[in-house]
C-alpha positions as CSV (number, residue, x, y, z in Angstrom):
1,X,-35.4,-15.1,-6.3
2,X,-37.8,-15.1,-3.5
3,X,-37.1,-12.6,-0.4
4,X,-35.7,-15.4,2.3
5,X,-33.6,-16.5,-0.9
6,X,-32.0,-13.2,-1.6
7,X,-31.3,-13.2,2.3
8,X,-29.2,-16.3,2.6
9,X,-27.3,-15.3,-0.1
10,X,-26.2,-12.1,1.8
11,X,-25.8,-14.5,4.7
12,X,-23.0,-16.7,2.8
13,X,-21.6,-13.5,0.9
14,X,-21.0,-12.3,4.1
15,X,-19.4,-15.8,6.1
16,X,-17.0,-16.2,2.9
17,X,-16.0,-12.5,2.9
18,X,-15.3,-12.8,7.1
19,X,-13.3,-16.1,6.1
20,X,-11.6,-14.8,3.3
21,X,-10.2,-11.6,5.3
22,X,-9.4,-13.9,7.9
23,X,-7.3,-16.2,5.7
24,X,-6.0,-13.8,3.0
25,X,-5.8,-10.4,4.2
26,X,-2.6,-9.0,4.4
27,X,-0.8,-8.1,7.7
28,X,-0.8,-4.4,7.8
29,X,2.5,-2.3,8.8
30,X,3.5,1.0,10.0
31,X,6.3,0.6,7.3
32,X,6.8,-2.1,4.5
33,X,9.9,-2.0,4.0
34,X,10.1,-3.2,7.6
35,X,7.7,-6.1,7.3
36,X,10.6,-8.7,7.0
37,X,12.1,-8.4,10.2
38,X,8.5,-9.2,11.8
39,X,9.2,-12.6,13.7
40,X,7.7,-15.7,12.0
41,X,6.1,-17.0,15.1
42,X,4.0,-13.9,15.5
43,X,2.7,-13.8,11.7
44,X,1.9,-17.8,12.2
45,X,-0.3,-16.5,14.5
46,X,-1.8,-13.6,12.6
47,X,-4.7,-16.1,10.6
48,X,-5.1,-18.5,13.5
49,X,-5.9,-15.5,16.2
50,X,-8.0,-13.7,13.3
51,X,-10.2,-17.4,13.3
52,X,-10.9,-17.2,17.1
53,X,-12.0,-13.4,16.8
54,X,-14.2,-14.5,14.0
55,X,-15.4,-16.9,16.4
56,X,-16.0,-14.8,18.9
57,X,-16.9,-12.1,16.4
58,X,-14.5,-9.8,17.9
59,X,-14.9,-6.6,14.9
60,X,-10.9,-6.1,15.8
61,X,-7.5,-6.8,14.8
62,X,-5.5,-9.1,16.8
63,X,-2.9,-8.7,19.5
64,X,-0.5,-10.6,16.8
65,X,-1.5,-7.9,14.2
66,X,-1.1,-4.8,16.4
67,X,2.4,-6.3,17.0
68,X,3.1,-6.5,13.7
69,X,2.4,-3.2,13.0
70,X,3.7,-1.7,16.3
71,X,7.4,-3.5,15.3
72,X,7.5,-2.2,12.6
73,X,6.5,1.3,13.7
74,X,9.5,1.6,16.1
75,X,12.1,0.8,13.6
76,X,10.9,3.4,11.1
77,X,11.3,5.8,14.1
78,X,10.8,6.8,17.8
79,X,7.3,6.5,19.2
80,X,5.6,8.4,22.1
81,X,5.8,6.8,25.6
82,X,2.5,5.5,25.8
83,X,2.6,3.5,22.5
84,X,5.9,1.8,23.6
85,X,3.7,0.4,26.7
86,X,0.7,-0.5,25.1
87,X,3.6,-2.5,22.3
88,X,5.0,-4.1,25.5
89,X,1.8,-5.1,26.9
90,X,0.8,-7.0,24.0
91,X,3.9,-7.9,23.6
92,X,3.6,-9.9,26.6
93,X,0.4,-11.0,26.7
94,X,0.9,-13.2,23.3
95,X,4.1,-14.6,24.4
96,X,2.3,-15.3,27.7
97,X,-1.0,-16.7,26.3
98,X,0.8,-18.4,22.8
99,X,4.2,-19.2,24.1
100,X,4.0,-19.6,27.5
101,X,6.5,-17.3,28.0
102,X,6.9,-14.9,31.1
103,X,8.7,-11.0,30.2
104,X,6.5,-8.6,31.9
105,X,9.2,-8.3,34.4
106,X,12.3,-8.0,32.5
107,X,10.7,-5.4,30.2
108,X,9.3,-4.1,32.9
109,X,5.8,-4.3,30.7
110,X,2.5,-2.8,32.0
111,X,-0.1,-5.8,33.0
112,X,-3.0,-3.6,32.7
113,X,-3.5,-0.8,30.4
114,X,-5.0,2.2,32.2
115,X,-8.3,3.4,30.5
116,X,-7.1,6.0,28.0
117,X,-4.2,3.7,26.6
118,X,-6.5,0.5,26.4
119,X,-9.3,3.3,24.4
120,X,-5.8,4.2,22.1
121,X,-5.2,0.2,21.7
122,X,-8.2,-0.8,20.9
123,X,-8.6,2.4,18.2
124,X,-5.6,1.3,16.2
125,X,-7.0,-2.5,16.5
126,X,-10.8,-1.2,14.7
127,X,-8.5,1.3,12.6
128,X,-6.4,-2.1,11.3
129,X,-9.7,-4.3,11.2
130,X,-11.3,-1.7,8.9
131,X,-7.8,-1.1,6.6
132,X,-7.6,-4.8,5.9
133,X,-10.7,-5.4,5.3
134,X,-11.2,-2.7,2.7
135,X,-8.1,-4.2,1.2
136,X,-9.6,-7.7,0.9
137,X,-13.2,-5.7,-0.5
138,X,-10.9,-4.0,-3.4
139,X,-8.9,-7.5,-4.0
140,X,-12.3,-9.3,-4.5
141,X,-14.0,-6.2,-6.4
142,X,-10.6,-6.4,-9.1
143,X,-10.8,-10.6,-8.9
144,X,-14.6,-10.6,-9.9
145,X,-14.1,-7.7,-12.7
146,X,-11.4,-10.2,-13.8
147,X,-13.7,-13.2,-14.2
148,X,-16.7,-11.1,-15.8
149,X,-13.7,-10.0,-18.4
150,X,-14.8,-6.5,-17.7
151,X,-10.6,-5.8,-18.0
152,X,-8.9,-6.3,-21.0
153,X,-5.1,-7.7,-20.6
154,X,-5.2,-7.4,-16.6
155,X,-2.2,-7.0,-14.5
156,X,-1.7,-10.4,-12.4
157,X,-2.9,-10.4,-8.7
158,X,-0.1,-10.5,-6.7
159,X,-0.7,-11.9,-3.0
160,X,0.9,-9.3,-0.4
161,X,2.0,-10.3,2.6
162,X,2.1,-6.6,4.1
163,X,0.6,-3.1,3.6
164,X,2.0,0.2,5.0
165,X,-0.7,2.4,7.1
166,X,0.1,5.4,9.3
167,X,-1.3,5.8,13.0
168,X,1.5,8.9,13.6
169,X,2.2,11.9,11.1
170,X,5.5,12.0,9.8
């Protein structure tokens, strides 16, 4: 295989890896066994926001993402001040921007982060990118090992829809 070749191939390899975490990868938590009680209209949104960053090539979880796993954070437990404003900012922006829906008042949400929580956002959306997609790397790594019979009597692949991380120690 010539040179230019060999580098389309990595082209493609790469395009159906970004689609595949966009349309498979699971929605990551601060706590699994929470992950039911996040709202259906914010995971619809999860693989149609991660299309637009792929789009845009935003290297970054969504604002539907870091809700899901900001929810699920406060019901395992209490979280310091600032996260509980950054949640209600995003909060609001997607029901603003998705559902037309005004609550920056009533929740008395922050419009603008200020520097340092907007530097803290934006590190647990690259920390979530990177989890997920190191999830969907070891899924395809275990499906390809699968179909080159390189495992004998291999446990089914299950699809999940959540994963537990931790941004706060315990």
């Amino acid at each position: 295989m010539n040179s230019l070749m060999k580098q389309e191939s990595k082209i493609i390899d790469k395009q159906v890896f970004d689609l595949t975490d966009a349309l498979r990868a699971p929605v990551l938590t601060a706590d699994q066994s929470w992950a039911s009680a996040i709202p259906d209209r914010i995971l619809d949104l999860v693989v149609q926001s991660r299309m637009l960053s792929l789009i845009i090539d935003d290297k970054m979880a969504t604002y539907p993402e870091v809700i899901a796993y900001l929810m699920t954070a406060t019901l395992r437990a209490p979280i310091p001040s600032e996260w509980i404003e950054i949640y209600t900012h995003v909060s609001c922006k997607v029901c603003e921007d998705h559902f037309g829906e005004d609550h920056w008042k009533e929740i008395d949400a922050l419009r603008k982060l200020d520097q340092y929580k907007q530097e803290q956002l934006d590190m647990l959306r690259r920390m979530i990118y990177a989890k997920r997609r190191t999830q969907i790397k070891q899924r395809l790594k275990e499906m390809k090992k699968i179909e080159n019979n390189e495992i004998s009597n291999p446990e089914p692949i299950k699809v999940v829809q959540s994963t537990q991380m931790s941004l706060w120690d315990s």
